[in-house]
N, C-alpha and C positions, 0 to 999 in steps of 0.2 A: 278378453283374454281367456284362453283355452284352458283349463286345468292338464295338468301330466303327469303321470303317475310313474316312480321310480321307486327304485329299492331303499332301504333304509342307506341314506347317507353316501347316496351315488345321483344323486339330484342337483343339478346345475342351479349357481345363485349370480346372481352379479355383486354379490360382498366375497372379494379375494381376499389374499393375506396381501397383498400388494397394493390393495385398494386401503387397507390397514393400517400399513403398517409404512406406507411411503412416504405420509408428513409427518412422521413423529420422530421429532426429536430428541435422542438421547443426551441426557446429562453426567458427568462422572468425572470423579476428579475433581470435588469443588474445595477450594485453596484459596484463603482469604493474605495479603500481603499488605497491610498498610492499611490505607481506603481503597485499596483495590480487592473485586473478587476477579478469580478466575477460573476456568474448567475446561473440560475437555467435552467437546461436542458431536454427537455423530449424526450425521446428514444425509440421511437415506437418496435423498434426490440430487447426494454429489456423487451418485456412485458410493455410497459408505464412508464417504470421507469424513476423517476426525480430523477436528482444528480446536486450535486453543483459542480460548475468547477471555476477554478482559471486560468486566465492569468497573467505570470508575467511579469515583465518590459522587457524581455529578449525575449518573446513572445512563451514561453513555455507556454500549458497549459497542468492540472493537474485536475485529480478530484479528489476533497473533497473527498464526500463519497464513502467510502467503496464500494466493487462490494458485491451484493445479497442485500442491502441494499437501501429503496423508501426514499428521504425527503418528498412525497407528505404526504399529513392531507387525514385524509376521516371525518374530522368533520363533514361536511356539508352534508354528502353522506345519505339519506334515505334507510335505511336497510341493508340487507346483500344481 
């Protein structure tokens, strides 16, 4: 492998933010009911999609929402 010389922090890597940041999954909104937990989950590799998920006492979990289906809001969201 060749050495290459670049400027400070204009140097090609093969660690992206996408390489990063595309299996990690976000947790929020964690809500306990009974023997049940639940939360809100974001799934970088559905396209961003948040889905509620249920554990139950048994330690199954489960999700709420429907597949093709976001719980996220874009209330807040500035345009289209």
């Amino acid at each position: 492998m060749k050495a290459e010389v670049a400027s400070y922090g204009s140097w090609r890597s093969p660690i992206t933010t996408d390489l990063i940041t595309a299996r990690t999954i976000g947790l929020r909104q964690i809500a306990l009911c009974g023997e049940n937990i639940y939360w809100s989950e974001l799934r970088p590799l559905e396209s961003g999609r948040n889905v509620i998920v249920r554990q139950g006492a048994n330690g199954e979990t489960q999700d709420i929402t429907p597949t093709g289906f976001n719980v996220r809001t874009r209330v807040h969201e500035y345009g289209l």
